[in-house]
N, C-alpha and C positions, 0 to 999 in steps of 0.2 A: 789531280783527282777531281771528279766531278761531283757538282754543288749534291747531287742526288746522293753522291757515294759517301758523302760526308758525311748527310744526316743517317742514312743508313749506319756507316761504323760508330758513329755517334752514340746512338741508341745499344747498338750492340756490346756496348763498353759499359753503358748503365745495368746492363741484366747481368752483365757477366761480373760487375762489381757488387754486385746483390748477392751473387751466387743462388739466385735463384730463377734463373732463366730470362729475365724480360718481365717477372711478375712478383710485384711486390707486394705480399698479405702481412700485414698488422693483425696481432690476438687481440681479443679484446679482454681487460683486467679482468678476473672475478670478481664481483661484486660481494659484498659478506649480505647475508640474510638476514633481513629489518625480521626483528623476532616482536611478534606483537604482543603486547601485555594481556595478561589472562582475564577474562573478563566473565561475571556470572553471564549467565543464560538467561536469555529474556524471560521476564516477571511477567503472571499475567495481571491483566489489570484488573481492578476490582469491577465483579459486577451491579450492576441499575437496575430497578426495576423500571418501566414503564408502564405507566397507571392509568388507566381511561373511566373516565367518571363519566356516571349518568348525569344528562341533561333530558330535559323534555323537550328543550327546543328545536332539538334534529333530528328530521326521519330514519326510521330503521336500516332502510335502502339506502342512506346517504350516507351512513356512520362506517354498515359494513363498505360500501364503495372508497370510503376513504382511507381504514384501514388496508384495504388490497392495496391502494394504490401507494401509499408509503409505508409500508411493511412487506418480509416477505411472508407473509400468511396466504395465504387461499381463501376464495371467497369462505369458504366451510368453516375453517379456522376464527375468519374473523366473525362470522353470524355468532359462534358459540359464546365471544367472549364478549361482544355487544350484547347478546340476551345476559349473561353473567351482568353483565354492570349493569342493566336497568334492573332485574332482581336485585343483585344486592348492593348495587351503588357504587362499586370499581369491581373493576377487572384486570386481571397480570394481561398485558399485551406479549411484552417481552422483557427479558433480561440480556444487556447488553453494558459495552462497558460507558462511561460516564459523557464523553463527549458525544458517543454518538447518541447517547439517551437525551441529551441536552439538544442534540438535533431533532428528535422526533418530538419531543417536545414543543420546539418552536412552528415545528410543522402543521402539527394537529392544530396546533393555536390559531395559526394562521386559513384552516380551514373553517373553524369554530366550533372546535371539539374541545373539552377540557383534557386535560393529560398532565397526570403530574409525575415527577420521579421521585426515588428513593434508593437510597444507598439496600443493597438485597443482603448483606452480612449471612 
């Protein structure tokens, strides 16, 4: 027999030991279903108020410029609520939940606005 006819019957002998032709398929296990524990439903968070106090020592134009630019207010929005805090001496900016109120916070400061937070209950 020749070397070609060997591997040829060779191979032919493994499919046919299979019983299944020449191709050998594996199933693969079922897996059982990881059941995941019950869990509530996200809580919202409590809200902030965000508070902006009158100063005298920043212009009208700079206050509302500075709310547009770190809030989502409108310039419209924030003139109303800068004329509010120089009348009455604070104004609600917004209500939002704590860390991000702690961020505006830091921000105004950092422009030289006053702004303070409080828990909104």
């Amino acid at each position: 027999m020749a070397e070609s006819e060997k591997s040829e019957s060779s191979g032919n002998d493994a499919g046919a030991a299979s019983g299944k032709g020449g191709t050998a398929t594996k199933t693969k296990p079922k897996r059982d279903r990881k059941v995941s524990p019950k869990r509530k439903p996200p809580q919202h968070l409590p809200p902030w108020k965000v508070l902006l106090h009158n100063d005298d020592k920043n212009e009208y134009r700079y206050v509302v410029q500075t709310i547009v630019e770190l809030t989502p207010l409108d310039e419209q929005a924030a003139t109303i609520r800068m004329k509010e805090a120089d009348e009455t001496g604070v104004a609600l900016l917004l209500t939002t939940h704590k860390e991000r109120a702690e961020l505006y916070k830091d921000q105004f400061e950092s422009k030289g606005l006053t702004v303070t937070i409080e828990a909104a209950e």
